[in-house]
N, C-alpha and C positions, 0 to 999 in steps of 0.2 A: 378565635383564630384557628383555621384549620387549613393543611397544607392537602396538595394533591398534583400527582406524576400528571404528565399530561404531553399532548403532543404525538413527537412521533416515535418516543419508547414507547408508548400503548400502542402503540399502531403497530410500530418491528414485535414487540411481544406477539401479539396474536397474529401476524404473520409466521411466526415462530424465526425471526431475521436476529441476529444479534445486535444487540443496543449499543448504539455507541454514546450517546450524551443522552442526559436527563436534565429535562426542563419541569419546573414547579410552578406551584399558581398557591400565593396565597390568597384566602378570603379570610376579611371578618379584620384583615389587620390596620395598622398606618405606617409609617416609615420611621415615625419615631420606636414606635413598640421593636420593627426590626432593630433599628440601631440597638434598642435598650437590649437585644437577646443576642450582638455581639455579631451580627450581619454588615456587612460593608457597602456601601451602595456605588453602585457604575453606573446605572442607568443615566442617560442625558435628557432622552425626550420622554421617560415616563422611569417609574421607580422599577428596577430592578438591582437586586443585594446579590452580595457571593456569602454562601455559606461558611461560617468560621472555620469548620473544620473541613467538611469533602470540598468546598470552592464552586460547589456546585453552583447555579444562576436560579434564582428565586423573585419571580414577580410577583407585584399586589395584582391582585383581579381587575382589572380594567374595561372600559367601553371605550369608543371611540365614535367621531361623527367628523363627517367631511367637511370641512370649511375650503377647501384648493385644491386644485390640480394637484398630480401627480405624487409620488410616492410621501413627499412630507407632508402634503395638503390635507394632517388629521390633526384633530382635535382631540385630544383623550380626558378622560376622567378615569379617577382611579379614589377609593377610599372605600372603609367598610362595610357598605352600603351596597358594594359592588356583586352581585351572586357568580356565582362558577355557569351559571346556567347563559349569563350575558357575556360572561368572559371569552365561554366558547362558539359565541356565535359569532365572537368578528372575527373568525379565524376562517383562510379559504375553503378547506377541502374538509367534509365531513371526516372521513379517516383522522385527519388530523384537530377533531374537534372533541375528541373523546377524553379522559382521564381515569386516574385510578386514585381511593381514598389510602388511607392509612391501612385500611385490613385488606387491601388488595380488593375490593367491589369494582365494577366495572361501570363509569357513569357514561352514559352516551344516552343524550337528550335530543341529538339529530341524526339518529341511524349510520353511525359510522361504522358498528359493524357489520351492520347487514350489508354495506357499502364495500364490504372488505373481501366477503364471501361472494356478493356478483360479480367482483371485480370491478367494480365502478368509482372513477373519478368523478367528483359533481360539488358541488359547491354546494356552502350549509346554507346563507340567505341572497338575498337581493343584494346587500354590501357589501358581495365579492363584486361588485360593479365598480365601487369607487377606488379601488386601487391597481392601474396597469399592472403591477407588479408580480399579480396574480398570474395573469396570462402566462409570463414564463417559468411560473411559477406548479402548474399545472402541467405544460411543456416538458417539462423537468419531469414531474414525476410519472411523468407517460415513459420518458426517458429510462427511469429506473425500474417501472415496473412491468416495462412492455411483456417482456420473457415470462411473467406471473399469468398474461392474458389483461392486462387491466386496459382497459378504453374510458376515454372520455365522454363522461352523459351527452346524448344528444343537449339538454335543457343547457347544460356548461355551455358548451361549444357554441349554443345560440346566442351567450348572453358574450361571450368573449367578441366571439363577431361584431355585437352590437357596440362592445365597450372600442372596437377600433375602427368601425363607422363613425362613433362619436365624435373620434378624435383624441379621446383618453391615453392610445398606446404611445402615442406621441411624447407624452409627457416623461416616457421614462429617460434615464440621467443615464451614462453612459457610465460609470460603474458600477451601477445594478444590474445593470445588463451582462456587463464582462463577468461580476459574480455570478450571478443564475446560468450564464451560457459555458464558462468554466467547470463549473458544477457538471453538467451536464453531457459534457466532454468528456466528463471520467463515467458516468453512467453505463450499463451493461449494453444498452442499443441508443448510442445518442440519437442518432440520426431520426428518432423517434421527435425528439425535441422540434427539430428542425421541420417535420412534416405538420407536427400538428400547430406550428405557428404558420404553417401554408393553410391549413386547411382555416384558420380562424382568419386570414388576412394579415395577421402581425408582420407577418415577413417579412414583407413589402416595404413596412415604416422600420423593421428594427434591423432586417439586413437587405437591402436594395439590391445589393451586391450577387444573393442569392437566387432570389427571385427573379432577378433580370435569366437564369440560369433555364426556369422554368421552360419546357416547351424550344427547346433549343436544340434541336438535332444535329449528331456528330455523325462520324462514316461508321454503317453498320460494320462494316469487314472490321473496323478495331472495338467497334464499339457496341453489342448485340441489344444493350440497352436501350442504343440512343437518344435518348434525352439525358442532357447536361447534368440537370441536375439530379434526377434519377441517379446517375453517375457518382455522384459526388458523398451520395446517401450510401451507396453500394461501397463506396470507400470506406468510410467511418466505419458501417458495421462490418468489415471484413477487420478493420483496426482494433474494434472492442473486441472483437473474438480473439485477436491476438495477445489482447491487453496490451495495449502500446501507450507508449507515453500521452497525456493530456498536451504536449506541446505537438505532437504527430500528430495528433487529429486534428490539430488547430490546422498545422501547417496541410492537410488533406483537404479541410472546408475549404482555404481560399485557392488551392493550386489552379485550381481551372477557372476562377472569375472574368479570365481577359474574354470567353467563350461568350458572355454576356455582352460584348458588345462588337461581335464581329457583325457585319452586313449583312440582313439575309439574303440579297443577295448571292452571298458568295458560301451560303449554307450551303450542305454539312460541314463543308471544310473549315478548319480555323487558323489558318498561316499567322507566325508570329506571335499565337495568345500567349507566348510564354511571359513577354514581355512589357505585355496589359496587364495582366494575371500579376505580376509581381508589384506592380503601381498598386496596384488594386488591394493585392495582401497586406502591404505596409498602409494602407490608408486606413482599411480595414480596422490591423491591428491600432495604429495611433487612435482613430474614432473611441475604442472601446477602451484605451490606456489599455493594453494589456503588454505584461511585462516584454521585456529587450530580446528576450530568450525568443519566445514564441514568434513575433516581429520577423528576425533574421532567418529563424529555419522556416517560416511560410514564403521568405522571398526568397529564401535556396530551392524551395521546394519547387514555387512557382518557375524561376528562372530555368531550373537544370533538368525535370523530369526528364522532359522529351529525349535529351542528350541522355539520360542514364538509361533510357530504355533501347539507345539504340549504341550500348558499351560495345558490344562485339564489334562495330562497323568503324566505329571512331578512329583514329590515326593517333600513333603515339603522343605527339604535339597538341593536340583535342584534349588527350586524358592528362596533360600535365597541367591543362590553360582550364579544366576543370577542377582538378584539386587546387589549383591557385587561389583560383576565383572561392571558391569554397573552405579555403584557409583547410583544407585536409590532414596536412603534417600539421599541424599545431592544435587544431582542434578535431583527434580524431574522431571521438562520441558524438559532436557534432554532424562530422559525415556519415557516423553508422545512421544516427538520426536519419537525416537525408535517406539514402538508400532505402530504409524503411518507410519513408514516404514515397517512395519510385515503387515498392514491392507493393505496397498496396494502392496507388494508384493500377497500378499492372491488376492485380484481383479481383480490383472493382470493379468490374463488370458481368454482366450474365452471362453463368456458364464456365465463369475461368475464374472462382475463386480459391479453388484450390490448384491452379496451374504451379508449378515452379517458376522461380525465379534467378537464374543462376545468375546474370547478370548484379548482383548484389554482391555475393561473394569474391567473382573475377576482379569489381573496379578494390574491393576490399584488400583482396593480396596483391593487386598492382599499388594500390596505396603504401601499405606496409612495406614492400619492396623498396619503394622509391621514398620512404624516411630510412630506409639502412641504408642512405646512402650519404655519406658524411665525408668532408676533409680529413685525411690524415696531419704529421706531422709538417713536413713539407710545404703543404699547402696554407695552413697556419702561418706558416713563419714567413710566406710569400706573398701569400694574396689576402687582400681586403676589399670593403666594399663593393663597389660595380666588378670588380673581377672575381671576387669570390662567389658572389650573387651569377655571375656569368657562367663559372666552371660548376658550380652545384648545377645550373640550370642544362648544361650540356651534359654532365654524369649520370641526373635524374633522367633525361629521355633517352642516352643510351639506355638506359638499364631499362624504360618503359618499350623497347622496340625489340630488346633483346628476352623482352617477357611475353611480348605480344604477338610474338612472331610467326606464332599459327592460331592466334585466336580463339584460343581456345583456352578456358582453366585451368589453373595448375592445381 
């Protein structure tokens, strides 16, 4: 029986990256032996134990062979028979094919450090074919390592291709995708994720949505980039540079989708995407079950941008029927949310990433203003219901007309 670190603490080590979890490989053992050394077993579709004392997760060495489509379509074998040298070839990415023994030795039987120092993403055999999973899986860590320099092997990127000519990307399940693309979202350059599933073809089968975005030109006067979804990439990574919430970038990917199906026709312009765009976010979000949270602040996002980029011009009655709509007084972190999706909307684009934003801060202390504004005693002990709801509603836009009154910030 012998154990061995593996994965991607070998990899963050010689990155010199701080390790967050450690994964094990044993060889040589069975599950009985684990049990008998006081290991606990989780694993469902093949042995994996938590260690008695750290909790760590500890697998028997395993192979695997494809018998079906998509992510569950494997077959595994696992017993002491199994070498570390087979274990780490059904693993996607050389980097992540390496291990270390007990005296700290360095095993790497398919060049994952040399893989480390070119900076190359690539796959260890042929059997990165049989599982879609990979594809975003690779995505991802373009994702995390863009900012290191790290690109994907030409050799990858042809076999990815191939694997969604097949037909293969098809097969993935809609919460593996929401895992991997969540992930991915918090990533230092998501938008990375998102290009290099353009560039393999995945996009198309795993976000249509996006892809339709491709090649889609907006007005140069707002938009220097012009193309959509150029646009949309320039969002995100103005957003990771901020470090914004993983629900703000969600809600940035879909804000602009209604863009995907205006007429061309009637290109550059896109009258009304706000309200495609919002159909489109919530579809989006339900397709991928991604939480309630995310859901709501991409159809805030999509619905109201336009409206918060043009705060200065709006009329008192505009800015109340937008905090309304946006549940503002009750959910204030929700609208700061919001506004930070309007700020970096606003950034993304070429050339004005570092532009100001005041328009954030203005709808901000018009917000706050307009929750101090409250019934007294009086009014309590007089009005209810549709009349109280009436005089909050006529107090709240004095006081929005009496703040707004030269338009300008307080």
């Amino acid at each position: 029986m012998k154990v061995y670190l593996v994965g991607g603490a070998v990899r963050d080590q010689l990155l010199g990256r701080a390790v967050k979890e450690r994964d094990w490989v044993v060889v040589g053992a069975t599950p009985q032996q684990m049990l008998a050394q006081g290991y606990r077993a989780v694993g469902k579709d093949f042995p994996v134990f938590l260690h008695p004392d750290s909790h760590e997760e500890y697998a028997l060495a395993r192979t695997e062979r494809k018998v079906g489509p998509g992510y569950h379509g494997f077959e595994t074998h696992h017993g002491s028979d199994v070498t570390l040298e087979e274990d780490l070839r059904r693993r996607d990415l050389t980097i992540n094919a390496m291990a270390r023994d007990d005296d700290g030795s360095l095993l790497d039987p398919y060049g994952g450090e040399r893989d480390l120092g070119a900076r190359i993403l690539r796959h260890v055999s042929p059997a990165f074919a049989e599982d879609p999973l990979r594809i975003l899986r690779v995505a991802r860590f373009a994702a995390r390592y863009a900012a290191l320099g790290f690109t994907v092997a030409p050799q990858t990127m042809a076999l990815m291709r191939a694997m969604v000519d097949s037909g293969e990307a098809g097969a993935l399940v809609a919460e593996r995708v929401w895992q991997e693309t969540r992930r991915a979202l918090g990533e230092p350059q998501p938008q990375r994720y998102f290009e290099v599933l353009a560039e393999c073809g995945a996009l198309a089968v795993v976000f249509p949505e996006l892809q339709a975005l491709r090649g889609v030109p907006q007005p140069e006067r707002w938009h220097p980039e012009i193309d959509s979804f150029v646009h949309v990439m320039l969002c995100l990574e103005v957003a990771a540079r901020e470090q914004a919430d993983v629900a703000v970038r969600f809600a940035l990917l879909a804000h602009d989708l209604g863009k995907g199906l205006t007429p061309r026709n009637e290109w550059p312009s896109h009258r009304g995407h706000e309200l495609s765009s919002a159909r489109l976010a919530a579809a989006l979000a339900d397709r991928l079950h991604a939480p309630r949270e995310f859901r709501d602040l991409a159809v805030l996002a999509a619905t109201h941008h336009t409206r918060v980029h043009r705060a200065f011009e709006l009329r008192p009655a505009t800015v109340l029927r937008l905090f309304e709509q946006a549940d503002a007084l009750r959910r204030p972190e929700r609208f700061n949310a919001l506004l930070a999706c309007c700020e970096y909307d606003a950034r993304g684009r070429t050339g004005r990433e570092q532009q100001p934003y005041p328009q954030a801060n203005w709808l901000a202390a018009l917000r706050d203003a307009v929750a101090g504004v409250a019934p007294g005693p009086a009014q309590i002990a007089e009005l209810s219901g549709e009349a109280m709801r009436q005089w909050l509603h006529e107090r709240r836009l004095a006081c929005l007309a009496e703040r707004m009154a030269d338009r300008r910030p307080h």
